[in-house]
C-alpha positions as CSV (number, residue, x, y, z in Angstrom):
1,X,-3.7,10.1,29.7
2,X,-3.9,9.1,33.2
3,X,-6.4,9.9,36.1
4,X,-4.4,12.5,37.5
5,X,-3.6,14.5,34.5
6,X,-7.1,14.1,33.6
7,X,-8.0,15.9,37.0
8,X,-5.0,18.6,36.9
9,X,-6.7,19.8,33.3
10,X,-10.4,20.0,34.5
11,X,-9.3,21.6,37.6
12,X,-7.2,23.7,35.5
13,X,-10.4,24.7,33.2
14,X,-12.5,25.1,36.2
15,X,-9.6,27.4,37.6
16,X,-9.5,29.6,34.7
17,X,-13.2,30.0,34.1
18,X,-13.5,31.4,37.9
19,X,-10.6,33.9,37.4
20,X,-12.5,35.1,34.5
21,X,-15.5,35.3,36.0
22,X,-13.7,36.6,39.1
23,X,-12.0,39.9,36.6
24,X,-15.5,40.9,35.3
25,X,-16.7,41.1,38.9
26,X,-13.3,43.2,40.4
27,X,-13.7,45.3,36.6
28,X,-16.9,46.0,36.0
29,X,-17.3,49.1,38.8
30,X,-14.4,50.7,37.0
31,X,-15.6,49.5,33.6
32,X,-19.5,51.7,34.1
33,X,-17.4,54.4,35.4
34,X,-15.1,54.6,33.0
35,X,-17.9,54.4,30.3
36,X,-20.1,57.2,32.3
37,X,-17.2,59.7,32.0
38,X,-16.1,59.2,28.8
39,X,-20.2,58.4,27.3
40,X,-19.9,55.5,26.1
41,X,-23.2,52.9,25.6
42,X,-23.2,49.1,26.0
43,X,-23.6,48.9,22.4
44,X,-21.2,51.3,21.3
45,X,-18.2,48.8,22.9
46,X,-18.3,45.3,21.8
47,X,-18.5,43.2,25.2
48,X,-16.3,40.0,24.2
49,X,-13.1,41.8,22.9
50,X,-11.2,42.3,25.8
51,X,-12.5,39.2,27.6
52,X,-11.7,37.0,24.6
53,X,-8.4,38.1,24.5
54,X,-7.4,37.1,27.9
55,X,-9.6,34.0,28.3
56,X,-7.2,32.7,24.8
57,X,-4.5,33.7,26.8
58,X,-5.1,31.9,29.8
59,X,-5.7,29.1,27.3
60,X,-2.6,28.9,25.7
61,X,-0.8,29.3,29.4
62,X,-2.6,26.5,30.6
63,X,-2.0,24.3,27.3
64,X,1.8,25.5,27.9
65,X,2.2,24.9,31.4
66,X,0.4,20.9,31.2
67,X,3.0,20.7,28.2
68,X,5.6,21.4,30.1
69,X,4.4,19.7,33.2
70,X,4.2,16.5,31.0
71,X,8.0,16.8,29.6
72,X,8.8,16.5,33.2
73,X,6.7,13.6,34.2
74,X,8.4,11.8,31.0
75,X,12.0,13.0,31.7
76,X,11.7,11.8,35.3
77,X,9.7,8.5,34.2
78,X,13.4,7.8,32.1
């Protein structure tokens, strides 16, 4: 893999670890006021099911969108 690819996928990483940490920021004044109304405590919700489901997700769109990004490098490279 060359240098640039190798850049593109820990910017990519470092990109999707921000918007993660930048959703728990935006949600969480919503998420205590949510749980206030409807009584919920902290240890009757398991934190890391919601959170895992999107950080896989952005996985798997960023391991989709370097696929593709690398089928084009190759088809043009022809």
């Amino acid at each position: 893999m060359n240098r640039h690819f190798e850049d593109t996928r820990y910017h990519l990483e470092r990109a999707g670890y921000h918007v993660v940490a930048g959703v728990r920021d935006e949600v969480e004044p919503y998420e205590t006021r949510l749980r206030e109304l409807v009584g919920l405590r902290d240890e009757d919700v398991a934190e890391d099911g919601w959170v895992a489901r999107y950080t896989e997700r952005a996985r798997t769109d960023a391991r989709r969108y370097v696929a593709e990004a690398r089928g084009v490098v190759a088809d043009r490279a022809e």
